[in-house]
Backbone bond lengths (Angstrom), bond angles and torsions (degrees), N, CA, C in turn:
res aa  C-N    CA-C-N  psi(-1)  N-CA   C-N-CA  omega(-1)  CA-C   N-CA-C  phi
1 X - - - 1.446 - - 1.515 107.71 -
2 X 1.206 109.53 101.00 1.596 106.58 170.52 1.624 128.96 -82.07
3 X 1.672 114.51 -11.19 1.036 120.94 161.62 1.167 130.47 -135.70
4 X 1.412 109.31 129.26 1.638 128.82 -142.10 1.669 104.94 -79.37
5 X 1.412 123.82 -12.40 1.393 137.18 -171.26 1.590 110.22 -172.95
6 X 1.353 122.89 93.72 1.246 124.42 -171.30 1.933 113.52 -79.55
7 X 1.394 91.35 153.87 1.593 93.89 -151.30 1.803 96.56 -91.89
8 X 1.431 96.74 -40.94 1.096 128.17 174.01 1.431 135.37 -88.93
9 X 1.617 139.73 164.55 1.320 118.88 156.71 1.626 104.07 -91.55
10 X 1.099 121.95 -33.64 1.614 98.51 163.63 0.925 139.12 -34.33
11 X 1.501 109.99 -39.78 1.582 136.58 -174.00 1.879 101.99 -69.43
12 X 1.189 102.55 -42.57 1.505 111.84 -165.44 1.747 89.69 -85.29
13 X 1.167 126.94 -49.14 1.371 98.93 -168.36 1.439 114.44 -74.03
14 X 1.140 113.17 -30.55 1.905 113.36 161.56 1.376 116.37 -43.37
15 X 1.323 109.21 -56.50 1.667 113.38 -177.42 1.575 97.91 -54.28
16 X 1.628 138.12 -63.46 1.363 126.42 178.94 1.187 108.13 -59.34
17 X 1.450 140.95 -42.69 1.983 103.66 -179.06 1.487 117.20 -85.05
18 X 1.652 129.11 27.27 0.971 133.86 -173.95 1.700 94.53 -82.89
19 X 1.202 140.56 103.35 1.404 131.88 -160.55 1.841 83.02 -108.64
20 X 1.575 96.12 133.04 1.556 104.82 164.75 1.196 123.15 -80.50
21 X 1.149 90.71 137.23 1.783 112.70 177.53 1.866 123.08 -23.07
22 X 1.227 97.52 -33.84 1.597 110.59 165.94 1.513 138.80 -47.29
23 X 1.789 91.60 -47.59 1.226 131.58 173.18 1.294 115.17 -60.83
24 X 1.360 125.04 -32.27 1.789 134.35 -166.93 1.741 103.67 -80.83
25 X 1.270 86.57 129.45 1.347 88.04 160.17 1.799 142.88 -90.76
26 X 1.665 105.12 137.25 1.299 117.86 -147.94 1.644 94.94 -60.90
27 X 1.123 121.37 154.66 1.970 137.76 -157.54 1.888 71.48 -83.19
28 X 1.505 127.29 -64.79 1.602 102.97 -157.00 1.428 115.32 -73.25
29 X 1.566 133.29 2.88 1.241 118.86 150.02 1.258 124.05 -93.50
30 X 1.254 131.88 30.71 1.266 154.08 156.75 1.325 118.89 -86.64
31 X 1.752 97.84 -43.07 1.783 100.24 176.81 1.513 100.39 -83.80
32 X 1.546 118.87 -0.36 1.675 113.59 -170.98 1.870 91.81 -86.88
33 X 1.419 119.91 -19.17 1.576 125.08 -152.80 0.827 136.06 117.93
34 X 1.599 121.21 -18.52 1.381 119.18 168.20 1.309 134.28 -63.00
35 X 0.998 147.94 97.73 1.588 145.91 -161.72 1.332 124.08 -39.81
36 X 1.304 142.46 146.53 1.326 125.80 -151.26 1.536 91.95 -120.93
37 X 0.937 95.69 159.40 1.974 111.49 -152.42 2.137 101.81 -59.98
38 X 0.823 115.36 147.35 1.407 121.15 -174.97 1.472 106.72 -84.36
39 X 1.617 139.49 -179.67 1.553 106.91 139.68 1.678 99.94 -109.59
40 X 1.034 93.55 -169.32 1.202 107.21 -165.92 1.184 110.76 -93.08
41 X 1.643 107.98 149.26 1.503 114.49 -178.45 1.598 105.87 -65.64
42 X 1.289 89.63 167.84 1.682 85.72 177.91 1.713 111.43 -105.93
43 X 1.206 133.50 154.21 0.789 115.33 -179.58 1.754 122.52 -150.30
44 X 1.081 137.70 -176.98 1.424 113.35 -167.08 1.564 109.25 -159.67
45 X 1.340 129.58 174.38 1.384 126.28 -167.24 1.630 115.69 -129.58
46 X 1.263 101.87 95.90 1.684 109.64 175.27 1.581 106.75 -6.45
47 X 1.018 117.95 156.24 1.434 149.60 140.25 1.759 102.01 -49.01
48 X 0.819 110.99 -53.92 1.621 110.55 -178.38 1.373 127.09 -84.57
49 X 1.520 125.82 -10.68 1.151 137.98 160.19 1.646 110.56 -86.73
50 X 1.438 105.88 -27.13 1.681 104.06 174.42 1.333 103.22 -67.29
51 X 1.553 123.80 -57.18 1.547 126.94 174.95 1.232 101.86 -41.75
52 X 1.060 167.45 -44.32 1.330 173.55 169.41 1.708 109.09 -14.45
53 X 1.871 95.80 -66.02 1.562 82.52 -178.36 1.601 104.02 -138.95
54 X 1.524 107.60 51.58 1.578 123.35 144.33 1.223 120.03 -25.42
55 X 1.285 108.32 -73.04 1.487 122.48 -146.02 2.125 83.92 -95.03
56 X 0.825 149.33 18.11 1.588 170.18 175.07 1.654 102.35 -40.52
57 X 1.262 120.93 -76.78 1.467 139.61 163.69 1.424 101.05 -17.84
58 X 1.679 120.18 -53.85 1.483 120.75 -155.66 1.814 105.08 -81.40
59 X 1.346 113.75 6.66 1.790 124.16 -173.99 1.185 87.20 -110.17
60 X 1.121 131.59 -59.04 1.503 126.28 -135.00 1.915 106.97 -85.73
C-alpha cells in the first residue's frame, strides 16, 4: 500500500492493483510450470455507480 488515505479513486484503485512483491511468482517455478502471474485487466467505475454513493458522507 503506498497510499495511506487515497485522495482520489484513481489513487485508490492503483494502490489495490499494486500487488506486493511477495505475491509474484518466482521465474524457477515457472520453468517448473507454474504460470507466471498475468497483470491485471484494467478496469473502471461508471458514472452511475459513482452517483451511487456521492451524497455517502450525508449517511454516515
Amino acid at each position: 500500500m503506498s497510499t495511506p488515505e487515497a485522495d482520489t479513486m484513481a489513487e485508490l484503485i492503483a494502490d489495490c492493483a499494486d500487488l506486493p512483491t511477495g505475491l509474484t511468482v518466482d521465474p524457477e517455478l515457472v520453468s517448473a510450470g507454474i504460470p507466471a502471474a498475468r497483470a491485471a485487466a484494467a478496469w473502471w467505475v461508471s458514472e452511475a455507480n459513482a452517483a451511487q454513493v456521492i451524497d455517502l458522507d450525508e449517511y454516515v
